[in-house]
BAPA-225809 format. One record per residue (C-alpha): residue in three letters; x, z, y. Coordinates in nm, 3 decimals, padded with zeros to 5 digits. Layout:
- ALA	X	Z	Y;
...
END
This chain:
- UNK	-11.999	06.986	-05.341;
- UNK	-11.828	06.613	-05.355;
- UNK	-11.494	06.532	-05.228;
- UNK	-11.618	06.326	-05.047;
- UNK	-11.812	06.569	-04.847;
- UNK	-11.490	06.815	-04.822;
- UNK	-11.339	06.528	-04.710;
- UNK	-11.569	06.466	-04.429;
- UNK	-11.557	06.791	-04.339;
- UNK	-11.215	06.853	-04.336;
- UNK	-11.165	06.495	-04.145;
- UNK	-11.403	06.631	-03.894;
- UNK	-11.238	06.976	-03.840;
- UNK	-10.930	06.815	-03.765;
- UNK	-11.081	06.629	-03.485;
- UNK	-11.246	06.903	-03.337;
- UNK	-10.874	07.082	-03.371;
- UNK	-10.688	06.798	-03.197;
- UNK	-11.017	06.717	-02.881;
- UNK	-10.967	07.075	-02.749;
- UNK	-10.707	07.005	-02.597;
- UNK	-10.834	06.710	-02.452;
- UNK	-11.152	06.834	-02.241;
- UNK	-11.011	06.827	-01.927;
- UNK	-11.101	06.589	-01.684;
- UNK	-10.885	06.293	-01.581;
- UNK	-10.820	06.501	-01.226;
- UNK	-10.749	06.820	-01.382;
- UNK	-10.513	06.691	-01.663;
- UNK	-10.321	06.477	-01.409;
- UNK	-10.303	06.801	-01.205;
- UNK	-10.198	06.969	-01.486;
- UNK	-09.930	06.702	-01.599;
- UNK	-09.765	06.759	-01.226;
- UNK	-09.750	07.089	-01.236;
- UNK	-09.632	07.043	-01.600;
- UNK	-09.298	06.837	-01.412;
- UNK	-09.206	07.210	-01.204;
- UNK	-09.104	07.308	-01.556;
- UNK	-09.110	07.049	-01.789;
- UNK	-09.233	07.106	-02.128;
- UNK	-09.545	07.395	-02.015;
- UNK	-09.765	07.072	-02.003;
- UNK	-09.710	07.006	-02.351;
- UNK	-09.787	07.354	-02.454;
- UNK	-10.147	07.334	-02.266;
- UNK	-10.201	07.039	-02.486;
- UNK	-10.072	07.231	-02.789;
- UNK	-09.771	07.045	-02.889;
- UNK	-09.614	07.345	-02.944;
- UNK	-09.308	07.265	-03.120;
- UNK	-09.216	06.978	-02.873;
- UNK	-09.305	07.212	-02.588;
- UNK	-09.140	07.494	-02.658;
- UNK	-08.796	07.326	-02.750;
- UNK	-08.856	07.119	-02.392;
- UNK	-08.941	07.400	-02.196;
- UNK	-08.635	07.635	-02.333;
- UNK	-08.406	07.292	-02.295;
- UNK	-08.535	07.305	-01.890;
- UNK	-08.529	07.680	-01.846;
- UNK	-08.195	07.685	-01.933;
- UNK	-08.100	07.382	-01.747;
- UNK	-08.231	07.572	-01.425;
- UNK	-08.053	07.885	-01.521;
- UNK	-07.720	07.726	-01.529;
- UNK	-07.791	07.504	-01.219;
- UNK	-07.860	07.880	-01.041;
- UNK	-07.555	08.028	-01.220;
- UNK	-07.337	07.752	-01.102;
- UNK	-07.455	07.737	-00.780;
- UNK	-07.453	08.126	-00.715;
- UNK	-07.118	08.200	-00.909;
- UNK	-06.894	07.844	-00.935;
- UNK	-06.907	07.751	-00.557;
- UNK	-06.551	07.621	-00.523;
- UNK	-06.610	07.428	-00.896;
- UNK	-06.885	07.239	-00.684;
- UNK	-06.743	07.149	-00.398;
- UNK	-06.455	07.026	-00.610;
- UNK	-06.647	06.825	-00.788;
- UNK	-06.803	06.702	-00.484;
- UNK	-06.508	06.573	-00.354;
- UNK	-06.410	06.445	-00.701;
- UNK	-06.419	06.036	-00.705;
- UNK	-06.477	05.970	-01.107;
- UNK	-06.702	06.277	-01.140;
- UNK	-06.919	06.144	-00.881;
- UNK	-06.967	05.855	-01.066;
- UNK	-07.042	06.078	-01.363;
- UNK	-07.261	06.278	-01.138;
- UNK	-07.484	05.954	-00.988;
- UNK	-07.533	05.861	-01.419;
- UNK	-07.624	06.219	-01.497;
- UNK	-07.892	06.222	-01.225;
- UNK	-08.049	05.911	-01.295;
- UNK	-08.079	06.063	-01.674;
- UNK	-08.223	06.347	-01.557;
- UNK	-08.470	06.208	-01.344;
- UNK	-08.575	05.917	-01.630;
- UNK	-08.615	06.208	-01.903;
- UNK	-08.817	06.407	-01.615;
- UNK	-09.071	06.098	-01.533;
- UNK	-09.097	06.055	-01.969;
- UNK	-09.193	06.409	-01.987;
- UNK	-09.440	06.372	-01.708;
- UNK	-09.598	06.061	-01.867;
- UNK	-09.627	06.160	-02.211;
- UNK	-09.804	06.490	-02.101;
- UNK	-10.044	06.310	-01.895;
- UNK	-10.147	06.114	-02.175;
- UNK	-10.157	06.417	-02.395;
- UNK	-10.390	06.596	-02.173;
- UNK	-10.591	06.284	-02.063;
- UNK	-10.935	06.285	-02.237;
- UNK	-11.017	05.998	-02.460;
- UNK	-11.347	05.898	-02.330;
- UNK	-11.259	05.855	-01.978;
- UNK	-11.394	05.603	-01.757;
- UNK	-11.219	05.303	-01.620;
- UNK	-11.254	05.512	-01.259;
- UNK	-11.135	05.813	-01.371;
- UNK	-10.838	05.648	-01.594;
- UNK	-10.742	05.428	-01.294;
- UNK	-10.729	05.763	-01.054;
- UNK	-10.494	05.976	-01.309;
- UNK	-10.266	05.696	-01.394;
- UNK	-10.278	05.633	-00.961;
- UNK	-10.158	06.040	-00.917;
- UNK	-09.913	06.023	-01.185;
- UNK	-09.751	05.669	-01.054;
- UNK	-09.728	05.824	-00.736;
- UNK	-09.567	06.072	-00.845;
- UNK	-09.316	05.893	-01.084;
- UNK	-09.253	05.679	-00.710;
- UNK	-09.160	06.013	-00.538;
- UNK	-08.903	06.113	-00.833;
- UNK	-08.770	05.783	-00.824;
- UNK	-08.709	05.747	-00.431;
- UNK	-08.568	06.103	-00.456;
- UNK	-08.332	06.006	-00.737;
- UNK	-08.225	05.681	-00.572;
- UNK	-08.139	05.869	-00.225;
- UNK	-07.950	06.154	-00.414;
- UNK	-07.680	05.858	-00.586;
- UNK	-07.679	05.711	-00.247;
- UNK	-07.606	06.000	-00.105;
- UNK	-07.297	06.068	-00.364;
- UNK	-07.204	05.760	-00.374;
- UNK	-07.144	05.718	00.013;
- UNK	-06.976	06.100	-00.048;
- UNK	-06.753	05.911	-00.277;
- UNK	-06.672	05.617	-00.076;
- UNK	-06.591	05.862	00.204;
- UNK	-06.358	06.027	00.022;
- UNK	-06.171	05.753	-00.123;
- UNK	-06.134	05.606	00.200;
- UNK	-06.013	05.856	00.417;
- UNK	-05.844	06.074	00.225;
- UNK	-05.526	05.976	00.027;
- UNK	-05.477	05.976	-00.336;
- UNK	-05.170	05.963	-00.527;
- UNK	-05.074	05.654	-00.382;
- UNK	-05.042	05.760	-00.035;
- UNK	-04.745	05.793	00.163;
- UNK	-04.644	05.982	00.418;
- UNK	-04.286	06.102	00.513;
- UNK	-04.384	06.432	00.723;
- UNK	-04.676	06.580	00.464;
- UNK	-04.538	06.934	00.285;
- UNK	-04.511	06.950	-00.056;
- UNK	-04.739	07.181	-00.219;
- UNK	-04.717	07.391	-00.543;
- UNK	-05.010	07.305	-00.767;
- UNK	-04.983	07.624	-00.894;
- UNK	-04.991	07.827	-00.624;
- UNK	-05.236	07.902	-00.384;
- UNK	-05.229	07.633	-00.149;
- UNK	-05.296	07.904	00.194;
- UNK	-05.054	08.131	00.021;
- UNK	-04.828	07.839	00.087;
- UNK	-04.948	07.818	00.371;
- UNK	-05.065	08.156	00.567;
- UNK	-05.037	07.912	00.937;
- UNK	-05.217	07.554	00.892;
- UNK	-05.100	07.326	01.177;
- UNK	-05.281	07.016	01.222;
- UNK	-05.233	06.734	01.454;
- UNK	-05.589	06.623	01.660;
- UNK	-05.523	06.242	01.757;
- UNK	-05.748	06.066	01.982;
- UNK	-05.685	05.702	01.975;
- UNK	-05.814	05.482	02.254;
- UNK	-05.781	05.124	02.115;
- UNK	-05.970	04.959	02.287;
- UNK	-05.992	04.530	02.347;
- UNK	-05.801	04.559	02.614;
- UNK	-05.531	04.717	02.548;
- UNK	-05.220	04.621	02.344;
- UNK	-05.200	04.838	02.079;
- UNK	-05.376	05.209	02.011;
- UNK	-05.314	05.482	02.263;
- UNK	-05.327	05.848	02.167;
- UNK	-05.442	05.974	02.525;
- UNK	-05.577	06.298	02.350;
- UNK	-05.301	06.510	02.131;
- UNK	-05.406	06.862	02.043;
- UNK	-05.221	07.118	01.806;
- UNK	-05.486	07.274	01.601;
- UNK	-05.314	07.627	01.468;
- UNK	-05.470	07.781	01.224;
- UNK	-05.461	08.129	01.044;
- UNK	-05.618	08.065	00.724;
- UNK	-05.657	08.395	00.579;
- UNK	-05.892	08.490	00.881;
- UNK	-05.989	08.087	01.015;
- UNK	-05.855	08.198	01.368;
- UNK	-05.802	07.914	01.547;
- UNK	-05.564	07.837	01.835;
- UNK	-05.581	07.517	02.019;
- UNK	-05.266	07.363	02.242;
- UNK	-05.379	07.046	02.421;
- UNK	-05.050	06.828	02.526;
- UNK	-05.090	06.603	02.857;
- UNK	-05.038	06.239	02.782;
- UNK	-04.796	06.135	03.046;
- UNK	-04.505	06.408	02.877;
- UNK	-04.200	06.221	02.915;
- UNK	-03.858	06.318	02.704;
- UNK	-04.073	06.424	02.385;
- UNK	-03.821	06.541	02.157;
- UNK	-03.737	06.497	01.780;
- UNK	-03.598	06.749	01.563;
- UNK	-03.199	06.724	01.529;
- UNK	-03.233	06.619	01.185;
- UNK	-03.484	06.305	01.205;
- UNK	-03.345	05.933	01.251;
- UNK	-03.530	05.936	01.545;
- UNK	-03.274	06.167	01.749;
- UNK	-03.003	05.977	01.709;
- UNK	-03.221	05.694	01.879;
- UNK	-03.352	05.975	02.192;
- UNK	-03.082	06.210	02.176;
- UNK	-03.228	06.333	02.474;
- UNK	-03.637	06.310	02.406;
- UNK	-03.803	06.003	02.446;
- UNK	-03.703	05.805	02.783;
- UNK	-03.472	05.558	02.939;
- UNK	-03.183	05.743	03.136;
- UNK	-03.058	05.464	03.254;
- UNK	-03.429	05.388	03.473;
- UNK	-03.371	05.734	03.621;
- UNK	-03.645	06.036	03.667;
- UNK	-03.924	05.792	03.780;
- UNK	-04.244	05.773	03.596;
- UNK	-04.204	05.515	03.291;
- UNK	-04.560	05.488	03.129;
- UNK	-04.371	05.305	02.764;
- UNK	-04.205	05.614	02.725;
- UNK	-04.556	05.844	02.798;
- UNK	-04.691	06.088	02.507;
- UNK	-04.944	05.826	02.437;
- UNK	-04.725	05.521	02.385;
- UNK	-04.502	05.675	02.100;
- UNK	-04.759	05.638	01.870;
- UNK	-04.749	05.220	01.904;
- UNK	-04.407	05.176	02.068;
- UNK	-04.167	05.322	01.840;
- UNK	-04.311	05.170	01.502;
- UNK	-04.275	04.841	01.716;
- UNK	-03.921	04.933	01.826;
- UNK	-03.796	05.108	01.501;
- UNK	-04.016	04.984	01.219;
- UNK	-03.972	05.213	00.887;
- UNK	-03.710	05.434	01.017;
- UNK	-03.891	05.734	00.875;
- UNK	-03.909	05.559	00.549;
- UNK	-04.267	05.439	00.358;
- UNK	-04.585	05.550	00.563;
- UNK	-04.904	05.462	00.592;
- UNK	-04.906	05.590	00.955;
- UNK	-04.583	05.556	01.092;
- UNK	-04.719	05.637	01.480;
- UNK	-04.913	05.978	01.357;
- UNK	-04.598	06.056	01.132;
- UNK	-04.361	05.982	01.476;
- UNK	-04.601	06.210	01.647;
- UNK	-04.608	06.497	01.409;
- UNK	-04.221	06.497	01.429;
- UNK	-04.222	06.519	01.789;
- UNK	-04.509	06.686	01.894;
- UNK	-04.430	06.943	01.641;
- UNK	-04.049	06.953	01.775;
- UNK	-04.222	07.020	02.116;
- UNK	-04.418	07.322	02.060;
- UNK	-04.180	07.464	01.789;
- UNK	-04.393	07.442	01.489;
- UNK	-04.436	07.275	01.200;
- UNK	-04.694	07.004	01.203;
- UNK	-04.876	06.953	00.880;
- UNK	-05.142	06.721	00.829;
- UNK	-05.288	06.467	01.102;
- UNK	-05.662	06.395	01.170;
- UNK	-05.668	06.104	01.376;
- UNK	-05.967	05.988	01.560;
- UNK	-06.124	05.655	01.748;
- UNK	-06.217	05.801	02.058;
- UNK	-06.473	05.477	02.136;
- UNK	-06.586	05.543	01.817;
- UNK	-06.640	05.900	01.834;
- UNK	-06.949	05.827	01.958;
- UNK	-07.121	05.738	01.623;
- UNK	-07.002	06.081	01.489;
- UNK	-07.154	06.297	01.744;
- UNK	-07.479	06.031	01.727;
- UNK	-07.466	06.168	01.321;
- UNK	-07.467	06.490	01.429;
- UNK	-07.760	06.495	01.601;
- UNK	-07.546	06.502	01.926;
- UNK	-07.378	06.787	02.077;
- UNK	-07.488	07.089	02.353;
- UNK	-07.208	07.194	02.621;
- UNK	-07.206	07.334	02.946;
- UNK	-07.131	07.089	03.213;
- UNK	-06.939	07.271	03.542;
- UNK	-06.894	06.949	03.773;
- UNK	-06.992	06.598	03.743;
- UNK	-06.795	06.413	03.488;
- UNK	-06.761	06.071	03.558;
- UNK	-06.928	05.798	03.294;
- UNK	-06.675	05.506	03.278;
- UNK	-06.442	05.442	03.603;
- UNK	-06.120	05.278	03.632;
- UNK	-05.853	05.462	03.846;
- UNK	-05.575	05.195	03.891;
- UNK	-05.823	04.906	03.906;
- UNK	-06.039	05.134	04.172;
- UNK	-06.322	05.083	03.959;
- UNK	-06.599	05.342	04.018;
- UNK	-06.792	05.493	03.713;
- UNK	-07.178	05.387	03.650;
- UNK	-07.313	05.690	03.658;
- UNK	-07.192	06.075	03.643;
- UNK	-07.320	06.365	03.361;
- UNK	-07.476	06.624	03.591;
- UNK	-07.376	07.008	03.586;
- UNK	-07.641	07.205	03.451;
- UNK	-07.618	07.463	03.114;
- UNK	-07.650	07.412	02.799;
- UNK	-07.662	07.015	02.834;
- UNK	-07.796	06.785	02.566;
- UNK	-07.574	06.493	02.493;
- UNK	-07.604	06.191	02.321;
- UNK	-07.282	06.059	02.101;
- UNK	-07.182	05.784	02.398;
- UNK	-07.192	06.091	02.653;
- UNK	-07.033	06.307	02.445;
- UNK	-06.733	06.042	02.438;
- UNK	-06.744	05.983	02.823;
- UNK	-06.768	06.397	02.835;
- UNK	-06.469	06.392	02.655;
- UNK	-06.229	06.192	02.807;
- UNK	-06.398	06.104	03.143;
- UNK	-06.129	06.161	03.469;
- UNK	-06.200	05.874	03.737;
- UNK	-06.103	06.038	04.033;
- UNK	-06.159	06.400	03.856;
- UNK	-05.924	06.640	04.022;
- UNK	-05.633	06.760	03.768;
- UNK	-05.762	06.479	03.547;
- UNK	-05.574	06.556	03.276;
- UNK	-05.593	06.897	03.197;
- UNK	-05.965	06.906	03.323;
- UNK	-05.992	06.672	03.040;
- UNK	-05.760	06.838	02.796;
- UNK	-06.046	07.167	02.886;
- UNK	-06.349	06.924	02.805;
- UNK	-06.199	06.794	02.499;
- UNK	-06.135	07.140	02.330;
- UNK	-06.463	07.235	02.454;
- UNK	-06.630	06.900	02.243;
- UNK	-06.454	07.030	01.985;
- UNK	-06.597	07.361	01.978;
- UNK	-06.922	07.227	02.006;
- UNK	-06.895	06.989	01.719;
- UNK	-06.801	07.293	01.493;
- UNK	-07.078	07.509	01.627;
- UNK	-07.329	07.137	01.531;
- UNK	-07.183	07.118	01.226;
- UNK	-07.429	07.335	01.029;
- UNK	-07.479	07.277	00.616;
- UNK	-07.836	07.162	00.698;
- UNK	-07.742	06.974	00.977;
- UNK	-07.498	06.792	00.781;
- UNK	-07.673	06.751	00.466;
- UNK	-07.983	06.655	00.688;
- UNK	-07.757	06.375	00.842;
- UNK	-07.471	06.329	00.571;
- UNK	-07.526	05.962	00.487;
- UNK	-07.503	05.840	00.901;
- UNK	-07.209	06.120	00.874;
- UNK	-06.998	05.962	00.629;
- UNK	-07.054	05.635	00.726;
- UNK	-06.937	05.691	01.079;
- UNK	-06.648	05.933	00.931;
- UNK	-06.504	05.652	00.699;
- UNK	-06.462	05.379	01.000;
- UNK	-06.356	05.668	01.275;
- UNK	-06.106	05.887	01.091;
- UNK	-05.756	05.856	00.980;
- UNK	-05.608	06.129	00.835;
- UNK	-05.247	06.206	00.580;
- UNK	-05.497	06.523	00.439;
- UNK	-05.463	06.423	00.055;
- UNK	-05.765	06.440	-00.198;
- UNK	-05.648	06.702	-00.417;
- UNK	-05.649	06.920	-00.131;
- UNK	-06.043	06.901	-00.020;
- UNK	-06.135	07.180	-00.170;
- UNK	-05.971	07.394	00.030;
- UNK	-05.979	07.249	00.322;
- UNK	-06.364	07.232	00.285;
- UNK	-06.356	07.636	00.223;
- UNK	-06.097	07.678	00.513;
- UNK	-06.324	07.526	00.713;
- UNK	-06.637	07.814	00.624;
- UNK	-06.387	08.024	00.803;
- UNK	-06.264	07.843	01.114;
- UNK	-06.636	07.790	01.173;
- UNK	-06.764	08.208	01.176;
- UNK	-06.371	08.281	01.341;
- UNK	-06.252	08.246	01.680;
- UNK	-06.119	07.924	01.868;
- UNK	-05.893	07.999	02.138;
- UNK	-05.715	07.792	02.396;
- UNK	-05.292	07.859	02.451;
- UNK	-05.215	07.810	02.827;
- UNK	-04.895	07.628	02.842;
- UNK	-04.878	07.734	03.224;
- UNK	-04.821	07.398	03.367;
- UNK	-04.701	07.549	03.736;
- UNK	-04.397	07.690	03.564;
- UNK	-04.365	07.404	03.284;
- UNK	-04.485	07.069	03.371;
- UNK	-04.568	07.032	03.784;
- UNK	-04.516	06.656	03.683;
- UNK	-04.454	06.478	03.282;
- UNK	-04.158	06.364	03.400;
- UNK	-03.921	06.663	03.263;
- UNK	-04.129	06.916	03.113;
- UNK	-04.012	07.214	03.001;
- UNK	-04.084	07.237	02.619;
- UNK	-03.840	07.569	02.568;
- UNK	-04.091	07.723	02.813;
- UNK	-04.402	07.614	02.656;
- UNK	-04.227	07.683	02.277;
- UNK	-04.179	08.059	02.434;
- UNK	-04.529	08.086	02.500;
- UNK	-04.686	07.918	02.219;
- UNK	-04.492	08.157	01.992;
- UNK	-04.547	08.479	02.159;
- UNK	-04.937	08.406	02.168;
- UNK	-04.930	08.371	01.772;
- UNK	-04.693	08.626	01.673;
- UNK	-04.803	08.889	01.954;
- UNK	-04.615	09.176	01.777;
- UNK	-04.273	08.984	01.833;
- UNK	-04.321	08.949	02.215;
- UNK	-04.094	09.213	02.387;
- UNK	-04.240	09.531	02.507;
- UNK	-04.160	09.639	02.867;
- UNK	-03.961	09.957	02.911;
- UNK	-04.122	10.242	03.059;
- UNK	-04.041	10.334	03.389;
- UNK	-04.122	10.652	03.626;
- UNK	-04.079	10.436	03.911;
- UNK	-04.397	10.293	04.068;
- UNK	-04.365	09.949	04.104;
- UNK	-04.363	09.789	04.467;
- UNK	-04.577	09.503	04.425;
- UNK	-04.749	09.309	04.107;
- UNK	-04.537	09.147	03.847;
- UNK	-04.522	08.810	03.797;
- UNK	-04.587	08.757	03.400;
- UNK	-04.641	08.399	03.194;
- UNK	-04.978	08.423	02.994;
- UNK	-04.891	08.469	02.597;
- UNK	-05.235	08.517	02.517;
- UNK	-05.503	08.285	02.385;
- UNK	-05.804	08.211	02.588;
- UNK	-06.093	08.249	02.436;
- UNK	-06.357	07.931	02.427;
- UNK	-06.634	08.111	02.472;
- UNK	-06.525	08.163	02.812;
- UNK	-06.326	07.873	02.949;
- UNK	-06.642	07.659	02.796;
- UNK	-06.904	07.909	02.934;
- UNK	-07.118	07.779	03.250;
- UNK	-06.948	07.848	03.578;
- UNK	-07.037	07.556	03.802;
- UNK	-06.781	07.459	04.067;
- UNK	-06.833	07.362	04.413;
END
């Protein structure tokens, strides 16, 4: 036999070798290419490239693996790199990577698997499957860095860094556990109504949010805005200026709206700017001072809010579901005698949109005890946005989430700190909200004078239960009922339940 012959033969065996693989129609091996992109690297194996495909396919399998192992046992690593600026830069690089080595591998098996005698129809439909495809990766790879990036510009803008400064913040061990530190979290709730017309921000809702953070029990203690003679702790510059709370003696007990609850928060910066020292929030660090000095705890972190704006948050959400007991008003001006548009109906379980939700929140035009009806509504809002705020729901919606959260919230909560707060908040969310009754028959029948020893008495006997005395028995019936203060928390459930007034 000639070489030539051998050579023929041998030239045509390795043909035969290397067109097995490729006898699958331009449909099947695009079929098979996508399919190949669940794990990349099998595809390559079906067209026998089995070097290439075996060191591809190991390289995904145990990319997968650690993405499960990471996901299933590093939780808290995530979220903290979630809430991470420079690694979510690193993060938006590393998925664009990913995603161009993913469309390579789903190329280059196509055209593996393709068969070399295809038509001009049936080469036109595979590379048609496999564009679409390498569209869909693409689009999916541009929304996840858009997604991470507005995570990162989110967290860079609301949350402090190192350069923050605040004058009323604790100072936290970074190598202790930060709730160990803390076993009672007490945050500030602002809701500031800055509005055109008004001259400066008012914060007509102020709410102590106390938290146990080794169970996520949460109390809630809602402070009327008209409280006159707030008072500052003995020790801040700002008693020697209200030795005796915030007020003018010399106009007498009369009602003076400049020295309200909500005007401390623009008045006294005004008045007395810097007096606490460097702050980038000197009316929510004036507020935390005295609010904190009124209910006899320690205030902290603030969150503050834009009430008008609010609205875009709950429209992120999805909007909110509450339980609506009397009609609440939709707009209205009280002093100008301006009636609303339009009222939210009673009725269960109503729908609302974020504008509603706002007006549900702080609507009171002519709504008997407007104040603490709306105090009630707003803690209600409050547990409804908690009970929204699902993980899908907020994935589903994060982008519209973070965008509203960026130009809506204020807050002294530094960045080194998200972690925890994020896993804190798991466990407010499955725990119980409750509502303190300050009793405002016995304690404020008007703002002018309230009685903040009173509502410090209560406030501390509903969260430390087993230091409120215990009555001594007696074998002597009692004439008539006693006459106690309520230490107890009220649960939400309830006081938000339906129960329609007449």
């Amino acid at each position: 036999m000639s070489s030539s012959s051998r050579a023929r033969r041998a030239s045509g065996s390795t043909r035969a070798r290397r067109a097995r693989p490729r006898r699958h129609t331009s449909v099947a091996a695009a079929c098979l290419a996508v399919l190949g992109a669940l794990l990349p690297g099998t595809a390559y194996l079906v067209a026998r490239r089995f070097r290439l495909g075996i060191a591809v396919t190991m390289l995904s399998l145990a990319g997968y693996a650690a993405a499960a192992y990471v996901g299933v046992k590093r939780r808290d690593d995530v979220i903290a790199w979630a809430l991470d600026p420079t690694l979510l830069l690193w993060m938006v690089a590393g998925l664009s990577a990913v995603a161009l080595l993913w469309v390579v591998v789903l190329v280059t098996s196509y055209k593996m698997l393709r068969p070399l005698a295809a038509g001009p129809g049936a080469r036109m439909f595979g590379s048609l499957v496999i564009g679409l495809v390498c569209f869909g990766m693409a689009a999916s790879t541009a929304m996840g860095a858009e997604t991470l990036m507005a995570q990162r510009s989110l967290v860079q803008k609301v949350f402090g860094g190192e350069e923050s400064k605040s004058q009323t913040r604790p100072t936290i061990t970074a190598k202790k556990d930060v709730w160990d530190q803390l076993p009672r979290l007490n945050v500030l709730l602002l809701g500031a109504d800055d509005g055109a017309d008004r001259d400066g921000a008012r914060t007509d809702t102020v709410i102590v949010a106390s938290i146990d953070t080794k169970t996520g029990d949460t109390a809630l203690i809602s402070l009327t805005r008209n409280f006159m003679r707030m008072p500052f702790p003995a020790d801040s510059p700002l008693h020697e200026k209200y030795p005796t709370g915030f007020w003018d003696p010399k106009l007498g007990d009369t009602e003076q709206s400049n020295f309200y609850l909500d005007a401390m928060y623009r008045m006294i910066p005004q008045k007395y700017p810097g007096i606490l020292g460097p702050s980038d929030n000197e009316g929510a660090d004036v507020l935390k001072l005295s609010v904190g000095e009124a209910v006899g705890l320690k205030l902290h972190y603030y969150v503050q809010i834009n009430v008008i704006g609010f609205s875009q948050l709950v429209q992120a959400l999805g909007g909110i579901k509450v339980n609506i007991n009397y009609p609440v008003p939709v707009g209205g001006d009280d002093d100008k005698d301006i009636p609303p548009s339009r009222y939210l109906q009673p009725g269960p379980d109503r729908e609302l949109n974020g504008f509603d939700a706002m007006w549900f929140a702080r609507g009171r035009y002519r709504v008997p005890g407007a104040d603490l009806a709306r105090q009630a509504r707003q803690r209600c809002t409050i547990k409804a946005i908690v009970e929204r705020a699902t993980p899908q729901n907020v994935l589903a919606n994060y982008q519209s989430i973070a965008k509203a959260g960026e130009q809506l919230i204020r807050t002294d909560i530094p960045q080194n700190l998200l972690p925890e707060f994020v896993t804190l908040g798991q466990r407010v969310k499955s725990a119980k909200i409750t509502n303190i009754d300050l009793d405002k028959k016995k304690n404020f029948p008007n703002g002018r004078n309230p009685n903040y020893a009173g509502m410090r008495e209560i406030i501390n006997r509903a969260l430390n239960p087993a230091a409120a005395p215990k009555p001594h028995p007696t074998t002597t019936a009692p004439t008539r009922k006693p006459t106690t203060t309520k230490t107890t928390p009220g649960d939400l459930a309830d006081d938000c339940a339906y129960h329609p007034t007449n």
